[in-house]
C-alpha positions in Angstrom: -13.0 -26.9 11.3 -11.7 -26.3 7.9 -14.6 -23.6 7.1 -13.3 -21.7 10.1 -10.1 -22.0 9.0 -10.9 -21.0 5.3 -12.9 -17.9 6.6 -10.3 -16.9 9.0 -7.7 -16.7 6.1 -9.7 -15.4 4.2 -10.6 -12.6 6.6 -7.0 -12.2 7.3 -6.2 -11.9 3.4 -9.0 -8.9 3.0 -7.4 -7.1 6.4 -3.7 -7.2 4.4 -5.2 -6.0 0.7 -7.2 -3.1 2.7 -4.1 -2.0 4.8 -1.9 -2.2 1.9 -4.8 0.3 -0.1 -4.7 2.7 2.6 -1.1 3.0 2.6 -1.2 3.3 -1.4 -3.7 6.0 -1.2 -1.6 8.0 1.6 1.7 7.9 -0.9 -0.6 9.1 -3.7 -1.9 12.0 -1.8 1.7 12.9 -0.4 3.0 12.9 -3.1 0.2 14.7 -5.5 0.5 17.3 -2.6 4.2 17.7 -3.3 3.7 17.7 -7.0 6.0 14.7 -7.0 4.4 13.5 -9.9 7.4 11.6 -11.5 7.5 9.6 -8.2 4.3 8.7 -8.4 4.4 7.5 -12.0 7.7 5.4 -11.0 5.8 4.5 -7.5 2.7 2.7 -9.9 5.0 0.4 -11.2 8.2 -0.5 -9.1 7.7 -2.1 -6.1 10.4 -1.5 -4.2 10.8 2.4 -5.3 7.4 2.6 -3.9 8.7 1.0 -0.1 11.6 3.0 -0.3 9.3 6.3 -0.6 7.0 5.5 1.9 10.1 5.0 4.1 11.3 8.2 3.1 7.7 10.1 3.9 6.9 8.2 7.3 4.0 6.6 5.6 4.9 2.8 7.1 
């Protein structure tokens, strides 16, 4: 029982990391695409500036 447990976590863990790739990769290309380049330097490494422009571009 615990394997299946350990494996489903797991599992689940990978899904969240891959989603949360996806939706970095679409915010980079937005916003390389709008030559927002200063965003996207200030998006690398704040958190929640990053959620708040996703918000702002419909990307989540």
């Amino acid at each position: 029982m615990c394997k299946a447990f350990d494996d489903m976590m797991r599992d689940s863990r990978e899904e969240g990391y891959m989603r949360c790739e996806r939706l970095m990769e679409k915010l980079n290309q937005v916003l390389i695409a709008s030559k927002r380049i200063d965003d996207l330097v200030h998006a690398s490494t704040d958190r929640e500036y990053r959620q708040k422009l996703m918000m702002e571009l419909g990307i989540v």
